[in-house]
C-alpha positions in Angstrom: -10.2 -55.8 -5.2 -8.5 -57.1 -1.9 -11.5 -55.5 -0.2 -14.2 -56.8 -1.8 -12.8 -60.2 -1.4 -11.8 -59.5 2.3 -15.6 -58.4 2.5 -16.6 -61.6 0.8 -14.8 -63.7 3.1 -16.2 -62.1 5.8 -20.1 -63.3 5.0 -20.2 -60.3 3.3 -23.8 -59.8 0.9 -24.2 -61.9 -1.8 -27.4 -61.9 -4.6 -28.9 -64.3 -6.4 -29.0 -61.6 -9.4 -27.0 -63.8 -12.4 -26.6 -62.7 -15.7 -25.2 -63.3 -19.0 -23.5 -60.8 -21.5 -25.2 -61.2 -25.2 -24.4 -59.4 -28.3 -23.7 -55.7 -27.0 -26.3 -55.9 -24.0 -26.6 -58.2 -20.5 -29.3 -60.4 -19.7 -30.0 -59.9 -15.8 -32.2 -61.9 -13.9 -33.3 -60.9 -10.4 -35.6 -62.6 -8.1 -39.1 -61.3 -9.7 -37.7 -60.1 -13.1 -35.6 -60.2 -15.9 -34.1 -57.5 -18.1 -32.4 -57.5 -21.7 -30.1 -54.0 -22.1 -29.0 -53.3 -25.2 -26.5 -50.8 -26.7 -28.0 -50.1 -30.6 -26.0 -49.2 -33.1 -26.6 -45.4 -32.7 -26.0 -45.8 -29.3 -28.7 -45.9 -27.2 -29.7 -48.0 -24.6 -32.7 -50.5 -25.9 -34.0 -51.8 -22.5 -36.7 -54.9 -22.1 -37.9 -55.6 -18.5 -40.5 -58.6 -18.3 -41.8 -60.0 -14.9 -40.4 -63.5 -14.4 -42.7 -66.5 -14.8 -41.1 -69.1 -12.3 -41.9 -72.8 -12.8 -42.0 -73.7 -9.5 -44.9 -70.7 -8.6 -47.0 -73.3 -10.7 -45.2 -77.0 -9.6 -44.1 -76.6 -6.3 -42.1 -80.2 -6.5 -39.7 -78.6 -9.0 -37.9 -76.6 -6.7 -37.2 -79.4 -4.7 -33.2 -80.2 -3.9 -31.9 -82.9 -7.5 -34.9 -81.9 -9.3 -34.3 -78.1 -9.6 -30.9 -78.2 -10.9 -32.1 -79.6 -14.0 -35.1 -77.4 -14.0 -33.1 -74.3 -13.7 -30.3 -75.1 -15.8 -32.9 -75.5 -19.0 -35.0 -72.6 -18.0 -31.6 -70.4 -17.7 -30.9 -71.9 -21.5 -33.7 -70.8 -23.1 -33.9 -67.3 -21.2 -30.0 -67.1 -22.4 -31.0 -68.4 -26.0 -34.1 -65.9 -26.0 -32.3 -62.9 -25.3 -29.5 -63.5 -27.7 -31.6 -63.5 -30.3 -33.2 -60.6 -29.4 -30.2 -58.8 -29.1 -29.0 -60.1 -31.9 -31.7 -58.0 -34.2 -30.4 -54.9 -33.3 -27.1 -55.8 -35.3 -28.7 -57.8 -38.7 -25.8 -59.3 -41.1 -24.9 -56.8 -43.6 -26.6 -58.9 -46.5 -29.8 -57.8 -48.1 -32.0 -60.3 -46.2 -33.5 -63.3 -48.6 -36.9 -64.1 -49.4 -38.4 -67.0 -47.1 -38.5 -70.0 -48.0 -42.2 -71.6 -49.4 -41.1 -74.5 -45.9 -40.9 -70.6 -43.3 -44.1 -69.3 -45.2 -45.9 -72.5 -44.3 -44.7 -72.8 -40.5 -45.3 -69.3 -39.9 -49.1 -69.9 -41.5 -49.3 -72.7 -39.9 -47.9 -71.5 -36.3 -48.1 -67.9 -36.8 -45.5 -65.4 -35.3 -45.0 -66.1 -31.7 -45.6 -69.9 -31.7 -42.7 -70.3 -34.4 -40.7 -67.8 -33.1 -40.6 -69.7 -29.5 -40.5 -73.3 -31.9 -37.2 -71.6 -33.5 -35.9 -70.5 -29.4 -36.3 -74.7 -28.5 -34.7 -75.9 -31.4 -32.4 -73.5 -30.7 -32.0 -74.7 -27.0 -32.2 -78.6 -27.8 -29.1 -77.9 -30.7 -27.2 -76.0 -28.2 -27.3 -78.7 -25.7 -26.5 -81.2 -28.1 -23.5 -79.8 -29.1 -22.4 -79.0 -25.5 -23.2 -82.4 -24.4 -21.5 -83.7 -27.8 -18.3 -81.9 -27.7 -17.6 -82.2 -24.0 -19.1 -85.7 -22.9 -19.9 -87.9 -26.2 -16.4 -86.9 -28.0 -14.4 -87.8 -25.0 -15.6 -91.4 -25.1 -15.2 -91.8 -28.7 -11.9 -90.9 -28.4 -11.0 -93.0 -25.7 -12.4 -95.9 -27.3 -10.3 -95.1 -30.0 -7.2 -94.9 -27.5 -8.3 -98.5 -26.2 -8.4 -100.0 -29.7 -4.9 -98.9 -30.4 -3.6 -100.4 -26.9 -6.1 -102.9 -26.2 -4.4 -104.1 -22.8 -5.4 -100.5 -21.4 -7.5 -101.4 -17.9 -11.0 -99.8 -17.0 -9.0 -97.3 -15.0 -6.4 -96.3 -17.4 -9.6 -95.5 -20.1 -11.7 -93.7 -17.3 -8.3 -91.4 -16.9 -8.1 -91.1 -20.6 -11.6 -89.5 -21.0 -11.4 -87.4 -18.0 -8.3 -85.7 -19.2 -9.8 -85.4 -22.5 -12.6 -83.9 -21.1 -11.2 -81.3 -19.5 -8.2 -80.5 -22.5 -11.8 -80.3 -25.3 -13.1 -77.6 -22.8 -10.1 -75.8 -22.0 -9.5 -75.2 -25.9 -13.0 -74.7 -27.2 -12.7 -71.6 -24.0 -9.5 -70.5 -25.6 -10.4 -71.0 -28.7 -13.5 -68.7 -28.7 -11.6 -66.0 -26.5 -9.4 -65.5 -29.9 -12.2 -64.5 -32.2 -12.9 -60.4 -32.2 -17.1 -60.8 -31.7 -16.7 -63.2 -29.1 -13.7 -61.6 -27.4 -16.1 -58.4 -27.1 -19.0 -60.9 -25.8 -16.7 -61.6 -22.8 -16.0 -57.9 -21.9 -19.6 -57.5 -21.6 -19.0 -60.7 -19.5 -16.8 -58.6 -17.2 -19.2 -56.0 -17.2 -21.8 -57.8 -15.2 -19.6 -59.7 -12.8 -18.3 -56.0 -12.1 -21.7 -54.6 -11.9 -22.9 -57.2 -9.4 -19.4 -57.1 -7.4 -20.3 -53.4 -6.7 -23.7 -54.3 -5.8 -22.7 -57.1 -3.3 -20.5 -54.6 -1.7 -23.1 -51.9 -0.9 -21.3 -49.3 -3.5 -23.6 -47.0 -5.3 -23.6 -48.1 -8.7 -21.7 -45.4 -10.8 -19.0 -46.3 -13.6 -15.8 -45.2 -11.0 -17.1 -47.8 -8.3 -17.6 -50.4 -10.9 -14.6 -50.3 -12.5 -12.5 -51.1 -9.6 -14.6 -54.3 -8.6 -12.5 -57.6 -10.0 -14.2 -59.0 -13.5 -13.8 -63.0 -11.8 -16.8 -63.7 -9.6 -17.2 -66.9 -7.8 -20.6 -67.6 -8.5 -19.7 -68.1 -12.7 -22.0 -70.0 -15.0 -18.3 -70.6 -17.3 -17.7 -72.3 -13.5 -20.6 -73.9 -13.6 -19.7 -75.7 -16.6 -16.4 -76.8 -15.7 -17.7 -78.5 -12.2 -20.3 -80.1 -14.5 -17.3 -81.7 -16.3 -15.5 -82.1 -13.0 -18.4 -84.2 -11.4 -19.2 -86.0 -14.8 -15.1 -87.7 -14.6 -15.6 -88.6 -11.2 -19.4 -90.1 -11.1 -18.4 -91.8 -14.3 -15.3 -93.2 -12.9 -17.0 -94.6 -9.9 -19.5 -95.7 -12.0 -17.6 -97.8 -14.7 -15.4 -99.6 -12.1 -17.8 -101.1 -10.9 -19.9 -101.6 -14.4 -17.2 -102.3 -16.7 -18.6 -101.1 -19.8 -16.3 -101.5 -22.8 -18.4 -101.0 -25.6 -18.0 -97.3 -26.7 -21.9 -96.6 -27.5 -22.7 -97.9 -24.6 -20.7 -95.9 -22.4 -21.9 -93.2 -24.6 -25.4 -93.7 -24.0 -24.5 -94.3 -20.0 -23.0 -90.8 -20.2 -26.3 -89.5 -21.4 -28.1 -91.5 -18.8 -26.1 -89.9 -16.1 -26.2 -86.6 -17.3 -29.4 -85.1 -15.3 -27.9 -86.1 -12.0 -24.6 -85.1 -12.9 -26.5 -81.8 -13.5 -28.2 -81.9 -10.3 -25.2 -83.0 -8.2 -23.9 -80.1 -9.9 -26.3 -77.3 -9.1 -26.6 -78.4 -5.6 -22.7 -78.1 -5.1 -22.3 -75.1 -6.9 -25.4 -73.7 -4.4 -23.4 -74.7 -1.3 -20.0 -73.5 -2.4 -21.6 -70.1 -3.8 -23.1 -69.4 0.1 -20.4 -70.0 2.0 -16.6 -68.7 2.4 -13.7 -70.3 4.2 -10.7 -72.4 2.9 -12.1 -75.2 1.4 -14.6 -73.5 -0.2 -12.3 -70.9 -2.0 -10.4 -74.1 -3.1 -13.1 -75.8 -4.9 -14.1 -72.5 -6.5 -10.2 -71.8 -7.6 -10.4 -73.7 -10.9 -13.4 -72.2 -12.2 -11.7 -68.8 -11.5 -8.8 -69.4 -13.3 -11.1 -70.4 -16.1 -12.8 -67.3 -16.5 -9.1 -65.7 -17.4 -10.3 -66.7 -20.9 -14.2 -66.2 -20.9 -13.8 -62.7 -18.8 -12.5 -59.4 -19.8 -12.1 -56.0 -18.7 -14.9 -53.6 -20.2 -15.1 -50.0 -21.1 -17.2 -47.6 -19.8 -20.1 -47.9 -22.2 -20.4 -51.6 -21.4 -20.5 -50.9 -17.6 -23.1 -48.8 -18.0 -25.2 -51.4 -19.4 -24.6 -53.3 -16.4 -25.5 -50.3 -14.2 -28.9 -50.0 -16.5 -29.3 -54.3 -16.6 -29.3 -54.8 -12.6 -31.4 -51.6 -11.3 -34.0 -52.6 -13.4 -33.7 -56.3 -11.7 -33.8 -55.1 -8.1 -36.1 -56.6 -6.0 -38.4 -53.9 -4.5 -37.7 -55.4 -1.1 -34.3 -54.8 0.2 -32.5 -58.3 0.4 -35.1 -60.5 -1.2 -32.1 -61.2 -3.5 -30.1 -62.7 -0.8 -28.5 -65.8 -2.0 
């Protein structure tokens, strides 16, 4: 481990290759393609490699610094979203499955197939983002509105501290929280699995199971990290923001929150881009939090799992040697 950070440190290699761990499989995304793995039930490897159709190929301006962070972070939803749900037929719920509904048999005659399945995918998206932005930015503010009304005298300060800390305590626990449950907790070791997988790659190892297994499972470049500088950024633009525009109503500063959230996003992906490409002191500072977080979102997998991160990332490597570089 000490090596591979040493190496890190050093301006060692790093990829843009991300992924995210599904139900018994990894979603990797490389440069020029995407891949779903898989481990079915009988235990074979059920592996979907699909070219990636980049939004920016077709609208240059959306790749532009502030606008691309929100791009990406809802393209990198509904990828995520997608291949859970694919992964998540492999393993149906042990109930004898029910008839449709006379409402699915008319959207599906009325869509067909594909255009419901990817109407299902959105909704899926939208509902997801809802309760993210819900649970982590909307509850907050409730809350500390109802901390205000109990001690009215409370200055614009004193409730700006009260919903950052609240912030940050909601996402702590819903982390924890979910780490507890047995599916989840097996999620995360998958989790570990690609952060290992991609470890090895960045340190020019041959991708076997021995070499993966000693890589560390926390990797700097996170999406759980992601999130938390996303709450981090969302306390202090919102703190700036409301001393200077007192806002005391509670749906108001609700609906300010909402109005802030794409370039909270943006501000977000932008510093998470710097921080990611560079090493030295300060940078290993601002990336220590979202470390420590993963202790709950990151576990240590077993040899089956790192071999679907082995199967995940070859099939994402770009044909061109360090096309990939971050």
């Amino acid at each position: 481990m000490l090596k591979q950070l040493l190496f890190l440190a050093a301006g060692g290699f790093k990829t843009v290759i991300g992924g995210q761990a599904l139900l018994e499989g990894i979603l990797m995304m490389g440069p020029d393609k995407k891949s779903i793995v898989v481990r079915k039930p009988d235990g074979e490897l059920e592996v979907k490699t699909e070219p990636r159709k980049l939004l920016k190929d077709r609208f240059p301006f959306v790749g532009l610094p502030l606008i691309r962070g929100v791009v990406n972070f809802c393209s990198s939803m509904y990828n995520g979203v997608t291949a859970l749900m694919y992964s998540a037929e492999f393993y149906p719920e042990e109930d004898e499955p029910e008839e449709p509904s006379k409402w699915e048999r008319w959207l599906e005659e009325k869509l067909g197939s594909e255009k419901l399945t990817g109407a299902i995918i959105t909704l899926s998206v939208v509902m997801g983002m809802a309760f993210s932005v819900g649970l982590f930015i909307l509850l907050p503010t409730a809350l500390g509105g109802l901390v205000v009304r109990l001690f009215p005298g409370c200055p614009i300060w004193g409730r700006n501290l009260i919903e950052g800390i609240l912030k940050v305590v909601i996402f702590l626990l819903y982390l924890i929280l979910c780490s507890k449950m047995k599916d989840i907790h097996r999620t995360f070791q998958y989790h570990g699995a690609e952060h290992k997988t991609i470890f090895c790659y960045e340190a020019g190892l041959p991708l076997t199971v021995e070499n993966v297994r000693k890589q560390p499972k926390h990797h700097p470049r996170c999406g759980t990290s992601f999130l938390f500088v996303v709450i981090v950024v969302s306390i202090l633009l919102s703190s700036v923001i409301f001393s200077y525009i007192q806002v005391e109503n509670t749906f108001a500063r609700m609906g300010m929150h909402l109005l802030m959230l794409p370039v909270i996003v943006s501000i977000t992906y932008e510093f998470n881009r710097y921080v990611g490409g560079h090493e030295g002191p300060l940078c290993r500072l601002v990336r220590s939090p979202g470390m420590a977080i993963q202790r709950w979102t990151t576990f240590e997998p077993d040899e089956r799992m790192i071999e679907v991160g082995i199967r995940a990332l070859t099939e994402v490597l770009p044909q061109v040697e360090g096309a990939d570089k971050w």
